[in-house]
Backbone bond lengths (Angstrom), bond angles and torsions (degrees), N, CA, C in turn:
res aa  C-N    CA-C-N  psi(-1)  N-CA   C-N-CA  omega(-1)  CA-C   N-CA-C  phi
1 X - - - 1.459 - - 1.532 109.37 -
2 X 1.048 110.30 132.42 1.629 123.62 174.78 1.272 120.28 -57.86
3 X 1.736 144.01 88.97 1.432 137.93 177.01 1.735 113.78 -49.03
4 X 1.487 90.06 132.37 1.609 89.16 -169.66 1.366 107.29 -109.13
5 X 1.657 114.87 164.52 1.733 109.27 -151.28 1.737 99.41 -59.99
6 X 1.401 100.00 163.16 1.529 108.38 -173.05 1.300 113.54 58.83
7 X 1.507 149.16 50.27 1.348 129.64 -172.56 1.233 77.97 -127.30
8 X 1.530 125.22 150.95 1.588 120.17 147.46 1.650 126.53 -73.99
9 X 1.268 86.57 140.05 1.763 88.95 -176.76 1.456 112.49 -109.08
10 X 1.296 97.14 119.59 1.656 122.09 173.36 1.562 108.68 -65.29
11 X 1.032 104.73 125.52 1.613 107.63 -175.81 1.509 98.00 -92.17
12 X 1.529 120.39 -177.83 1.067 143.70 123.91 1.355 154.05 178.54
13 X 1.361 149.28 152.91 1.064 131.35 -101.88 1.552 91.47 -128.65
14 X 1.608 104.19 145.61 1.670 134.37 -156.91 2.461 82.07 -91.67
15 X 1.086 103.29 110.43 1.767 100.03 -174.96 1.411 101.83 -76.07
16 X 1.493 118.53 -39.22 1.269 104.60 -173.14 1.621 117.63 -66.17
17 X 1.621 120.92 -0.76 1.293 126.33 173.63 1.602 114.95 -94.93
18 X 1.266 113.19 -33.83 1.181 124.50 143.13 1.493 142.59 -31.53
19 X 1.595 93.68 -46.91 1.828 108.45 162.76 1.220 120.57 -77.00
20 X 1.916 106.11 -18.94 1.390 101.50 -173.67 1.611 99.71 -98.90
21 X 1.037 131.01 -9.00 1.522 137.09 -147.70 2.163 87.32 -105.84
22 X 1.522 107.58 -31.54 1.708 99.19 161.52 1.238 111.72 -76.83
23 X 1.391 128.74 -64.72 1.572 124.98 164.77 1.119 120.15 -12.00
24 X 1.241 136.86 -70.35 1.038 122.23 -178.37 2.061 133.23 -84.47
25 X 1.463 78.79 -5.63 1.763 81.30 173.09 1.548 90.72 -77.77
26 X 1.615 125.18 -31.31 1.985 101.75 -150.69 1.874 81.88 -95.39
27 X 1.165 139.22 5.16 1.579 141.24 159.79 1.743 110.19 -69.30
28 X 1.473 81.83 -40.28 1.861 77.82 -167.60 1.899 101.80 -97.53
29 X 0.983 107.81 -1.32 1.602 121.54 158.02 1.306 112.00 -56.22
30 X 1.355 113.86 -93.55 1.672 133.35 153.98 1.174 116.69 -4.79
31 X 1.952 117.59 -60.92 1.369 92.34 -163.10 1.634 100.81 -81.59
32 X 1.397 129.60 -27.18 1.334 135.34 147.43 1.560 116.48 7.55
33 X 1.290 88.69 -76.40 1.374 107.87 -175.09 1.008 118.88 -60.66
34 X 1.286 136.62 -51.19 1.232 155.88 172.33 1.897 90.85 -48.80
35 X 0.843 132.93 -98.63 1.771 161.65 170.19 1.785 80.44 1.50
36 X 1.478 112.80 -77.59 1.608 125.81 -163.99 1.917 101.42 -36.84
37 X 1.466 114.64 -49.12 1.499 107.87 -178.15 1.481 130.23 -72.21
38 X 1.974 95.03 11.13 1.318 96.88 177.40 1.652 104.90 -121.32
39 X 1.178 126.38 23.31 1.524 123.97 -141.90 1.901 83.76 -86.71
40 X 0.991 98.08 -24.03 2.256 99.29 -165.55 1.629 95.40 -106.35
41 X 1.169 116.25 125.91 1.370 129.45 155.81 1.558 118.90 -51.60
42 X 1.454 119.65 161.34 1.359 114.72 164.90 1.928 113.91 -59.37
43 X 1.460 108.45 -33.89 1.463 99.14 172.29 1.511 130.51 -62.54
44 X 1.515 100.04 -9.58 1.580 104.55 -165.49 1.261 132.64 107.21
45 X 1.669 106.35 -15.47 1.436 117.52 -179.98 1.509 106.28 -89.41
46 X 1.306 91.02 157.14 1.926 101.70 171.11 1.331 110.52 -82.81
47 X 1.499 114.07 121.64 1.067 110.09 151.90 1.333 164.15 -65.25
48 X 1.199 150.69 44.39 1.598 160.97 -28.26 1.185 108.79 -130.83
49 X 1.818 85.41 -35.01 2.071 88.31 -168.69 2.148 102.35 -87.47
50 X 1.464 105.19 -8.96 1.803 120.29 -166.80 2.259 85.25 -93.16
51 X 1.137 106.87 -37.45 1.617 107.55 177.87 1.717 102.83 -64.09
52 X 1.504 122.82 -73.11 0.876 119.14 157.90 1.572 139.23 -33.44
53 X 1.001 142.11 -17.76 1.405 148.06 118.32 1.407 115.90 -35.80
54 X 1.419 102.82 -83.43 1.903 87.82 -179.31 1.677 129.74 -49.69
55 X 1.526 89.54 -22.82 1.781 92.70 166.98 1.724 119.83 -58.32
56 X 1.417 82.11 -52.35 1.718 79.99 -172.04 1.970 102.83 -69.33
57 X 1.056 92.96 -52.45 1.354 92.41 -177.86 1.831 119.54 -35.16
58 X 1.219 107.79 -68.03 1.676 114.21 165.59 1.418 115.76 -64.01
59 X 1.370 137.18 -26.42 1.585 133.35 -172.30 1.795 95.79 -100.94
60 X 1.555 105.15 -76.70 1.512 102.22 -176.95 1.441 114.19 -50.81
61 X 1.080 126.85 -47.99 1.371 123.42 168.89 1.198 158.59 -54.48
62 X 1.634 89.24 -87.54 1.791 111.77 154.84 1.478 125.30 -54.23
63 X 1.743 114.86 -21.70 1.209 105.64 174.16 1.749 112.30 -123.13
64 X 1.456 108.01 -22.38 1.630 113.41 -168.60 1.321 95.88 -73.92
65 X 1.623 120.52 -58.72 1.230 121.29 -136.97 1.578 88.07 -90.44
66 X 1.582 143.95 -20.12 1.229 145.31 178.98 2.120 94.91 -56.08
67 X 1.677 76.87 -47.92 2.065 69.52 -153.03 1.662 87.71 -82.13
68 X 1.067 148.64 -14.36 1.518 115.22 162.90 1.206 116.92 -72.87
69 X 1.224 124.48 -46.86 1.513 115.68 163.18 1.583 135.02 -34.38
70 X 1.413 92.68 -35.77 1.344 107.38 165.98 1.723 127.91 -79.56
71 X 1.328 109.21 -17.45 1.728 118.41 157.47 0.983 90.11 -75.73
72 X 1.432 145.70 -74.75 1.580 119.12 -142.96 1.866 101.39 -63.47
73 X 1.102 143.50 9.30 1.573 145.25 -156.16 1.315 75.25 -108.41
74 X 1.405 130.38 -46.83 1.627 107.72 -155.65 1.286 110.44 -91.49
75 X 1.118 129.55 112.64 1.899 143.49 -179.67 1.157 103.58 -89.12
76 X 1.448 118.72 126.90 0.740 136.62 144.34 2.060 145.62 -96.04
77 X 1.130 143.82 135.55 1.034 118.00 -167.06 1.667 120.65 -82.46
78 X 1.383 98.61 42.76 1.605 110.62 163.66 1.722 105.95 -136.21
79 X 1.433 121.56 154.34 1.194 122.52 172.68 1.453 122.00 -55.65
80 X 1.190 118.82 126.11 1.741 108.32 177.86 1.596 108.38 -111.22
81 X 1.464 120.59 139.09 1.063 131.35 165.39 1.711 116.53 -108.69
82 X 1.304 123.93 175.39 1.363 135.50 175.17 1.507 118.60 -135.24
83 X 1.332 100.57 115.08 1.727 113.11 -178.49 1.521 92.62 -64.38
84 X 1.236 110.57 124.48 1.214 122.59 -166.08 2.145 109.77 -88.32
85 X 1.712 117.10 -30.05 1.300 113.68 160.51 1.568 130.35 -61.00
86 X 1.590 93.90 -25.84 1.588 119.61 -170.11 1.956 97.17 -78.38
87 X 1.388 98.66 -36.16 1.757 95.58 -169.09 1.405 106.96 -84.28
88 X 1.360 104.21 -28.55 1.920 112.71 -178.82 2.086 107.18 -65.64
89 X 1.233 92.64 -35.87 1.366 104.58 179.89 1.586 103.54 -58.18
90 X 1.558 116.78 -61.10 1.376 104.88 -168.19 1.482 114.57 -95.87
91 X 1.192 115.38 25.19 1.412 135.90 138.57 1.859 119.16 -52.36
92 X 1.329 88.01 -91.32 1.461 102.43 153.08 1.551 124.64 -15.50
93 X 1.384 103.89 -73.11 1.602 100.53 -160.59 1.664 102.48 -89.01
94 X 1.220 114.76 1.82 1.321 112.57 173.50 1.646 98.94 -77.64
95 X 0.725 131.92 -43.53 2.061 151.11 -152.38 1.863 84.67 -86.93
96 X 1.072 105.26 -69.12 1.768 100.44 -172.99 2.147 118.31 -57.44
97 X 0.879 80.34 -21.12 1.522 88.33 -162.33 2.255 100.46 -99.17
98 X 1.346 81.18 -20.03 1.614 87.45 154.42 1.246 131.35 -66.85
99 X 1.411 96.05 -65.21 1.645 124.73 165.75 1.418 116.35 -24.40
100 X 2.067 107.13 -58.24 1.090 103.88 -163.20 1.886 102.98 -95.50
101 X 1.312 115.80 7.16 1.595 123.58 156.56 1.237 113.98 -48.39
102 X 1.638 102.81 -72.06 1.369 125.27 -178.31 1.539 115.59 -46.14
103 X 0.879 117.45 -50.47 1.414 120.10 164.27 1.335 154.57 -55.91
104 X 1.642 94.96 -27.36 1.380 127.29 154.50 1.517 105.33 -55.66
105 X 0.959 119.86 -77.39 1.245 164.88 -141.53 1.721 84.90 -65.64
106 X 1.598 115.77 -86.21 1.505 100.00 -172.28 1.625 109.30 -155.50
107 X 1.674 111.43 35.23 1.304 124.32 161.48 1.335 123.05 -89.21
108 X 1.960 124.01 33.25 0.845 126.28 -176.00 1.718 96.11 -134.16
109 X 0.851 116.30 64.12 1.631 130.49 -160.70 1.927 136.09 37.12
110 X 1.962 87.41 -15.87 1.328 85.96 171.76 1.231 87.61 -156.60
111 X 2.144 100.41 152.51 1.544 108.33 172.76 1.271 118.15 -40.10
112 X 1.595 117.37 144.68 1.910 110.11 166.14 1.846 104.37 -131.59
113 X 0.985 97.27 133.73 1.371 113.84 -164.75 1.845 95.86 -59.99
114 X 1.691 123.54 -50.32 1.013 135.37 176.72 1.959 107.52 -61.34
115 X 1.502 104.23 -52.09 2.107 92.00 162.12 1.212 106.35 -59.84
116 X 1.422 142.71 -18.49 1.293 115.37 -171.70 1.379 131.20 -81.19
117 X 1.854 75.99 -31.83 1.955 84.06 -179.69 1.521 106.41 -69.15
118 X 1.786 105.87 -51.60 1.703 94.59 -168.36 1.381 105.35 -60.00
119 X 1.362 145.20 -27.53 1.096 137.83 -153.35 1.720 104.18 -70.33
120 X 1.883 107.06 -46.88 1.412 121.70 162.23 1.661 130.34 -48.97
121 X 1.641 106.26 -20.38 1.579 100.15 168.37 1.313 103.55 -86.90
122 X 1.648 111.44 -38.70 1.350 100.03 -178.70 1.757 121.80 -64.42
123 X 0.945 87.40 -55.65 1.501 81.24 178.70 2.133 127.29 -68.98
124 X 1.263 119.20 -16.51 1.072 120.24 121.92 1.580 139.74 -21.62
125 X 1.137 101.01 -63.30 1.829 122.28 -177.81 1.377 97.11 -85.96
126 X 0.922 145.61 -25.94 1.762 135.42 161.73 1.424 116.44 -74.29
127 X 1.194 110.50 -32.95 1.692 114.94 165.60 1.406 116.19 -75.32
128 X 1.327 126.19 -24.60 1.619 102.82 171.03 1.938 87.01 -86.73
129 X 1.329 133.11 -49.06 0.711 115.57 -170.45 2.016 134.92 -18.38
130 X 1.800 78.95 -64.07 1.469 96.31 -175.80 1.693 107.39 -69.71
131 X 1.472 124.41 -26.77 1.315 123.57 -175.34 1.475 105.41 -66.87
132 X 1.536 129.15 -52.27 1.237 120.43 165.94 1.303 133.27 -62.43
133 X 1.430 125.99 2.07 1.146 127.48 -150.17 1.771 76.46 -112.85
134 X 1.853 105.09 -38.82 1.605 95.22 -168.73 2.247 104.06 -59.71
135 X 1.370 74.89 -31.16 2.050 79.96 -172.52 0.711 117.83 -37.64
136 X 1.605 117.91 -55.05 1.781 131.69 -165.52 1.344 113.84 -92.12
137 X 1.672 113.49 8.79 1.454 119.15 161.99 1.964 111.03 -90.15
138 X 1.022 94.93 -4.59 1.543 102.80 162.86 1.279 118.43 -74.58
139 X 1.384 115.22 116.61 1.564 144.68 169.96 1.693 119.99 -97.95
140 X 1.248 103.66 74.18 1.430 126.10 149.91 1.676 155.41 -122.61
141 X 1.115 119.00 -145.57 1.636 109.44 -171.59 1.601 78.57 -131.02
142 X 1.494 89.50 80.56 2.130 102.62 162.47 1.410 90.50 172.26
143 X 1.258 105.26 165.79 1.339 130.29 -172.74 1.612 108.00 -139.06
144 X 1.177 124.06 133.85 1.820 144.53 -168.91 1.120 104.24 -74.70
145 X 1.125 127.33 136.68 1.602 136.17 162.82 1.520 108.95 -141.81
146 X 1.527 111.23 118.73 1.659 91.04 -167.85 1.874 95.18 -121.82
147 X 1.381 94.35 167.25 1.521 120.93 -163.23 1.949 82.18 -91.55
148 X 1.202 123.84 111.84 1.218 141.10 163.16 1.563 109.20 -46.90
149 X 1.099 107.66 -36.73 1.666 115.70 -166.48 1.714 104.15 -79.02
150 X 1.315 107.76 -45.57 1.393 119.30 171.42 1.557 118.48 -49.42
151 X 1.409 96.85 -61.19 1.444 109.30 -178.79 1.401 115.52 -56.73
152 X 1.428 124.72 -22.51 1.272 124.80 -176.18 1.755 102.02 -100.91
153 X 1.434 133.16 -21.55 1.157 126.89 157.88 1.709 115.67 -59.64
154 X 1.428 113.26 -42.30 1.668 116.61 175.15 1.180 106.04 -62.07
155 X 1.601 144.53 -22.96 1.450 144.56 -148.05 1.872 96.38 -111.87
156 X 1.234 108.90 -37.01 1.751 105.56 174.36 1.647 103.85 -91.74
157 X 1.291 123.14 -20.21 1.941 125.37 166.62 1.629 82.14 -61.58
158 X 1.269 124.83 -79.96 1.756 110.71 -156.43 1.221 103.42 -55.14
159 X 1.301 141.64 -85.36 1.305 126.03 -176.73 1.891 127.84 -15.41
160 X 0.731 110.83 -37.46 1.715 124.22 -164.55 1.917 75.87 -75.38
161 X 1.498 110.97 -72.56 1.351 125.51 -165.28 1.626 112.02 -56.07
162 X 0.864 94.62 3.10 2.186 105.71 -170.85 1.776 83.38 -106.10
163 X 1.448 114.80 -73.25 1.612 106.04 179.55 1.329 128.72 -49.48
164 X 1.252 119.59 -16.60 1.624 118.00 -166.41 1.967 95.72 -90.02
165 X 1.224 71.65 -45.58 2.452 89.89 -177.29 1.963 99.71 -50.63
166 X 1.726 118.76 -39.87 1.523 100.70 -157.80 1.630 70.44 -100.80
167 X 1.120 141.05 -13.85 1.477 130.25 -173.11 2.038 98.33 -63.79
168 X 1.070 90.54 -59.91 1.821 117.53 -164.87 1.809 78.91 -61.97
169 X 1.296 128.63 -61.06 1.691 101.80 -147.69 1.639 98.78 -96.46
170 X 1.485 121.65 36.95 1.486 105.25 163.37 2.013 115.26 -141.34
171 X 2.033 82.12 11.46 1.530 111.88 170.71 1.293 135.46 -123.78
172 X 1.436 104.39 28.24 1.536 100.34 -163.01 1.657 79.43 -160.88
173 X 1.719 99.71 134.22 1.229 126.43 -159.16 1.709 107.70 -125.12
174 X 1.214 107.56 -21.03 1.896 108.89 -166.99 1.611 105.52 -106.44
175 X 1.115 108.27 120.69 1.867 103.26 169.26 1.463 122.35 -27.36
176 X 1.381 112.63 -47.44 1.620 100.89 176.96 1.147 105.17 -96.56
177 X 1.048 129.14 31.62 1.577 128.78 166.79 1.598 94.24 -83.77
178 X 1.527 104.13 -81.48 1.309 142.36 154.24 2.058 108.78 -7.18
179 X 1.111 101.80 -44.29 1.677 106.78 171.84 1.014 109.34 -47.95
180 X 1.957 87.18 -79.14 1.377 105.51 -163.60 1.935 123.49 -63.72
181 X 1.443 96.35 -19.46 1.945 81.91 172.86 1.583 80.60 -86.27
182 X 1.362 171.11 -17.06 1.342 146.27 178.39 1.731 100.56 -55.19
183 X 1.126 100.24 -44.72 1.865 99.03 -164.08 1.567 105.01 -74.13
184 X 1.708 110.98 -17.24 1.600 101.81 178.49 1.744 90.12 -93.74
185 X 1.347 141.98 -51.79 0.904 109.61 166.95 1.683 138.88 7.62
186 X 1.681 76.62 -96.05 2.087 98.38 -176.78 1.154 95.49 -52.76
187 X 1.464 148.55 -50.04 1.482 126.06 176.62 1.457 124.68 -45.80
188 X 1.594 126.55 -50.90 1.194 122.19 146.57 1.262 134.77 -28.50
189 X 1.318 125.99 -46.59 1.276 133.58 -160.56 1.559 94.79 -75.84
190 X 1.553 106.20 -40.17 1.548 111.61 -152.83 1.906 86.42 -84.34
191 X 1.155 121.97 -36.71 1.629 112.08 170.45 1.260 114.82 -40.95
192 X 1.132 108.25 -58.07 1.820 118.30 -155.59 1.910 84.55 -68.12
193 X 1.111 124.92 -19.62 1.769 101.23 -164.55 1.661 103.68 -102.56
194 X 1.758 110.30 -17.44 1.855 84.71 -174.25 1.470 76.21 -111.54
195 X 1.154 147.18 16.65 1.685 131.10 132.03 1.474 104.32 -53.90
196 X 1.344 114.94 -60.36 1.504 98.45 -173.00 1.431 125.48 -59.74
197 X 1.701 105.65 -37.63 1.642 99.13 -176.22 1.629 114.81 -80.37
198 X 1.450 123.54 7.49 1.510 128.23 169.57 1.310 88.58 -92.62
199 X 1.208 164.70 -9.87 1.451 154.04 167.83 1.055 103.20 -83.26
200 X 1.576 144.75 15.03 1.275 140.35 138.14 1.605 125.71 -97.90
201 X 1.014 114.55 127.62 1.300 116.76 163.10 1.605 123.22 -93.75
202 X 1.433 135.41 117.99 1.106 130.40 176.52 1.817 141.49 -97.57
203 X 1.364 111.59 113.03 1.699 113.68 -173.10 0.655 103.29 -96.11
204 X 1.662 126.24 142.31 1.750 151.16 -167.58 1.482 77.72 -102.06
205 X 1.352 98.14 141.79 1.162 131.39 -130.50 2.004 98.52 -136.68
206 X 1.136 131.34 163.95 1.524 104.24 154.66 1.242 143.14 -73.86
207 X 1.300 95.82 -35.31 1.937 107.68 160.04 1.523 103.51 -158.35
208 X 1.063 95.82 166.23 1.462 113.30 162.24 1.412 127.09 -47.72
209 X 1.459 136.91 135.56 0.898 137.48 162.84 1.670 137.34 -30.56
210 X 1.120 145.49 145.11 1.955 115.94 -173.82 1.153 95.01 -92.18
211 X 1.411 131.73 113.57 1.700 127.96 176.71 1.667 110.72 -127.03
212 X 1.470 120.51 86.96 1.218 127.88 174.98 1.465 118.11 -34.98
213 X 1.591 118.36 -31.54 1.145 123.65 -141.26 1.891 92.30 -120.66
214 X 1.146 118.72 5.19 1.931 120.73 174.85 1.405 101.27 -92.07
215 X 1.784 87.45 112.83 1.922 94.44 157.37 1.283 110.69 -103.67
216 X 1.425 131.86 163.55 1.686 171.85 -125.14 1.074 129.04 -177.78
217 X 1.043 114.96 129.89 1.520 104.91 153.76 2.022 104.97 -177.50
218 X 1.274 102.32 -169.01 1.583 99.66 -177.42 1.227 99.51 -97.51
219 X 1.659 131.43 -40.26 1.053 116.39 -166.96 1.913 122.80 -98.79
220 X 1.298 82.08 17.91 1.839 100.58 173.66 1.591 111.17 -41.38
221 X 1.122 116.45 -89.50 1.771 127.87 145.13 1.761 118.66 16.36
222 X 1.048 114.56 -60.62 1.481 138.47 -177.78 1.538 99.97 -79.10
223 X 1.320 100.69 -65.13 1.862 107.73 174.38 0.923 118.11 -37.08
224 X 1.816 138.99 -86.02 1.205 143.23 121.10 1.517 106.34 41.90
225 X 1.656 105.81 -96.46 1.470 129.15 -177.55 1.692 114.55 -41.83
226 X 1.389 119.56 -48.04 1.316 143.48 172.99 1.595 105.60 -52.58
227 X 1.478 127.70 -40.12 0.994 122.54 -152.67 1.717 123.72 -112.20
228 X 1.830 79.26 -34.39 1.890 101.21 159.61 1.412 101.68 -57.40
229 X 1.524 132.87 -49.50 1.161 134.42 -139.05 1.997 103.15 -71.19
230 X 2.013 81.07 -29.91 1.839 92.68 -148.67 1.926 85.35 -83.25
231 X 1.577 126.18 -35.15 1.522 110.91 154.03 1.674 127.20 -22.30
232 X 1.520 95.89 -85.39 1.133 108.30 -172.80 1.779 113.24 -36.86
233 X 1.534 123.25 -45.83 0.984 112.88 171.51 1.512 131.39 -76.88
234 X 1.617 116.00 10.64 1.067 138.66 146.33 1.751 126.18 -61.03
235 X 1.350 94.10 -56.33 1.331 117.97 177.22 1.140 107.57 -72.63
236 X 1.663 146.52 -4.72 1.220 126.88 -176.58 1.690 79.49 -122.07
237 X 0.918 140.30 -17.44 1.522 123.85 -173.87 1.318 92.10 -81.54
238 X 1.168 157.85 -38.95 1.507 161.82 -115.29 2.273 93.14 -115.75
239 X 1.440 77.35 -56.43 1.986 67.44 168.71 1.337 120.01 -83.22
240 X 1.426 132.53 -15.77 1.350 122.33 177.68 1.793 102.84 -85.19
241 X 1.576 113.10 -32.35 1.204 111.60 178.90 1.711 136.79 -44.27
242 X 1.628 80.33 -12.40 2.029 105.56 -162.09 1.664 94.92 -85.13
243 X 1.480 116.57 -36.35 1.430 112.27 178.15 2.082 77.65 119.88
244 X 1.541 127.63 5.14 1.507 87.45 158.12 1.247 122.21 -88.57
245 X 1.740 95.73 170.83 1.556 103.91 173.30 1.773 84.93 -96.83
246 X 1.856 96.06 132.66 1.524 121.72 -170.73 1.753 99.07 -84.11
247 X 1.391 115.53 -24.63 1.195 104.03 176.92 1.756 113.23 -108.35
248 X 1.127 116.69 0.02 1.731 126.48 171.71 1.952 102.40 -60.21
249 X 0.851 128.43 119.66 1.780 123.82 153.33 1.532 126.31 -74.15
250 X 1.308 109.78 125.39 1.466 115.97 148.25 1.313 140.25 -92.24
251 X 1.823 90.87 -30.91 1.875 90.10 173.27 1.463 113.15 -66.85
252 X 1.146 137.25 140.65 1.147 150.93 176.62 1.581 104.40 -93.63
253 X 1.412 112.52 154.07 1.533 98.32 -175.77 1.879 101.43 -113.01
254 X 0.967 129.16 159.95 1.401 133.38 -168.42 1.913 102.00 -141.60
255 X 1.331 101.14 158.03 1.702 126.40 -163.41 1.687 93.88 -105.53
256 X 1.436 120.10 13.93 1.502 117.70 166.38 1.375 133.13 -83.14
């Protein structure tokens, strides 16, 4: 049936994108984690190109490619497109604003209790950032109205979930240590995003917006998934390739 202007539209969500949209946040967790215990050299210096890895890995990954995966899960009964400058953007600032978490946090040779927290608002505040920023890159026949109350429950869920992630990857030394906060991770990650997208309500609209620049498709989702996946195994060959041990620590943790 055709939604007619002003009606609310009931979404709902494709699960098998859902299964894939956790998969790959608690993948790009992991290798995160793994990446974070190598970010400081034995000299003390940060290593830039091992920081850059865990960035993408936890921002492009664990958190970008979870929550787009997770828009294409939510169906709606109007066509949805994606402003494609608007999605590159919170690509981007998801990956940079990781980077400079991680770094706070314990790319200065040893954990600091004071990088951890700011690193946790910041990186918190870049995750609702980029999650709303992905919303309003949606190109359809509806218009957003969000529940204030929601949006501010999704904004203290990321934060909490930003501290536990630089807490977990600059304190935890054993592979199944290391798993298992990956799998609480991606659960976090995946909270903070269909908290956020239930803090919208959507009205059909008369048409769609004219957006030269929104791509689509069915098999986006899979693509996405296919491609984060084929990174990450970039990104973990690239630090073992150097001769480290991915599960050995250098950051030291400190009472500062």
């Amino acid at each position: 049936m055709t939604p007619k202007i002003g009606q609310l539209l009931q979404p709902e969500h494709s699960f098998g994108l859902v299964a894939l949209s956790y998969f790959i946040s608690f993948a790009g967790s992991l290798v995160a984690l793994i990446c974070a215990r190598r970010m400081v050299g034995a000299d003390g210096r940060a290593n830039l190109a091992v920081v850059a890895c865990a960035a993408v890995a936890l921002g492009g990954i664990g958190i970008w490619s979870m929550h787009f995966i997770g828009m294409l899960a939510y169906r709606l009964p109007v066509s949805v497109m994606f402003n494609m400058p608007l999605t590159a953007v919170s690509l981007v600032a998801a990956i940079l604003i990781s980077g400079i978490a991680l770094y706070l946090a314990g790319g200065r040779q040893q954990f600091s209790k004071a990088g951890w927290l700011a690193g946790s608002v910041l990186a918190g505040i870049g995750a609702c950032v980029m999650h709303y920023l992905g919303m309003f890159a949606m190109n359809m026949r509806a218009a957003m109205e969000f529940n204030l109350a929601t949006v501010a429950v999704s904004a203290v869920i990321a934060i909490v979930a930003a501290g536990a992630a630089l807490w977990l990857a600059f304190n935890l030394t054993k592979l199944v240590h290391q798993i298992g906060a990956a799998a609480v991770m991606g659960l976090a990650v995946c909270t903070m995003h269909y908290v956020g997208m239930s803090a919208a309500d959507m009205i059909c609209t008369a048409a769609a917006p004219v957006d030269a620049l929104a791509i689509g498709g069915s098999y986006m989702g899979l693509t996405v998934f296919g491609t984060a996946g084929a990174v990450l195994i970039l990104i973990f060959w690239i630090v073992t390739s150097e001769g480290l041990d991915p599960l050995q620590p250098l950051v030291k943790t400190a009472h500062t």
